[in-house]
N, C-alpha and C positions, 0 to 999 in steps of 0.2 A: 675442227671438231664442233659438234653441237651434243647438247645433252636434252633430252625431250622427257618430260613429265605427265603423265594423264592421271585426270580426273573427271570425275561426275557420273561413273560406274555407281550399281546397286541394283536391289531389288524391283520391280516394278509388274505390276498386273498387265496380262494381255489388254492392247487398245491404248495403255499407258506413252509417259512420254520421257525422253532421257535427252539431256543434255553432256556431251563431252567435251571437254575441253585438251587441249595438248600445248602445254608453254615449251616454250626452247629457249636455251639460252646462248648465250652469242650475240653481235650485231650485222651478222648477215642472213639473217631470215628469211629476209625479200628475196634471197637468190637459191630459195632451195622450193623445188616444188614438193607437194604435202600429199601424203595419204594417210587412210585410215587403213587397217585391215581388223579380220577377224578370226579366233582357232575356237573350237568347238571341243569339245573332247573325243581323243579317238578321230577327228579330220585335221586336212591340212590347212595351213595357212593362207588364208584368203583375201583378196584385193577386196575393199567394199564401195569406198570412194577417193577421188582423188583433187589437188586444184593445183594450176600453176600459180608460177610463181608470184606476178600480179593480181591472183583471185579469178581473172576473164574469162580460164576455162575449167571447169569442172567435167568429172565422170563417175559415172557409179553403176554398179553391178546390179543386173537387171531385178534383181531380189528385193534390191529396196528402193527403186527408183519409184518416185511418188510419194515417198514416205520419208528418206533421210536428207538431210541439207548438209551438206559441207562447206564452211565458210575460214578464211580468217581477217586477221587483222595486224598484218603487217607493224603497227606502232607499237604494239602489245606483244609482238613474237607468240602470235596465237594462234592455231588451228583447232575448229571445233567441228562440231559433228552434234545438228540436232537432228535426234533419231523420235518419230512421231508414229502411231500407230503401230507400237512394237506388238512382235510376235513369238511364239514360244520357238519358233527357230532361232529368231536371233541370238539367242542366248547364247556366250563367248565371251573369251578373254578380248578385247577388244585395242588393238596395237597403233599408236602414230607412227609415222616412219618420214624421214626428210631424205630426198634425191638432191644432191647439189650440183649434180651434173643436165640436171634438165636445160634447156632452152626456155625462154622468156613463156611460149604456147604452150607447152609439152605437158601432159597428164600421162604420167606413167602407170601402168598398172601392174605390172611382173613386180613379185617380191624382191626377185635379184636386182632393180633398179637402185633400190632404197638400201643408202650404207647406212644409216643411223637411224636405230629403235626406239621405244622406252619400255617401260618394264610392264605396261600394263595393266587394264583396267576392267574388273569383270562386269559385265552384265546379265543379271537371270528375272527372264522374262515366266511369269508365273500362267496357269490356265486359267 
């Protein structure tokens, strides 16, 4: 079992920048690959980015590539998401999720990968 946390949701002006964070707790962190997702109001639950489990590979949804980083950090049970050059679409609840069944390479992107959630963190991106 892991339990996943987010923060550094909020307000922020179009072109603005947001930092999220996701803590997990537990001490097998290094063995679950990370993603982020996003729901909107009224749409469905969407993959945005992803990283295995040593960090080496990442992926992200063609919407924000150029613009969102996905990183963690392993010693701190951290997976973050800095989101740069926001825009009024981004705006969403904004979801961590941990796959403990990935492979060392593996960047999952299907919601059904991912057993474990957290509860969620809004972001609204202003005009």
């Amino acid at each position: 079992q892991v339990q996943l946390v987010e923060s550094g949701g909020g307000l922020v002006q179009a072109g603005g920048s947001l930092r999220l964070s996701c803590a997990a707790s537990g001490r097998t962190f290094s063995s679950y690959a990370m993603g982020w997702f996003r729901q909107a109001p009224g749409k469905e639950r969407e993959f945005v980015a992803g990283i295995s489990r040593s960090g080496g590979a990442t992926t992200y949804v063609d919407s924000v590539k150029g613009r969102f980083t996905i990183s963690r950090d392993n010693a701190k049970n951290t997976v973050y998401l800095q989101m740069n050059s926001l825009k009024p679409e981004d705006t969403a609840v904004y979801y961590c999720a941990a796959d403990p069944k990935a492979s060392v390479v593996t960047v999952p992107t299907t919601l059904r990968r991912y057993s474990y959630w957290g509860q969620g963190t809004q972001v609204t991106v202003s005009s």
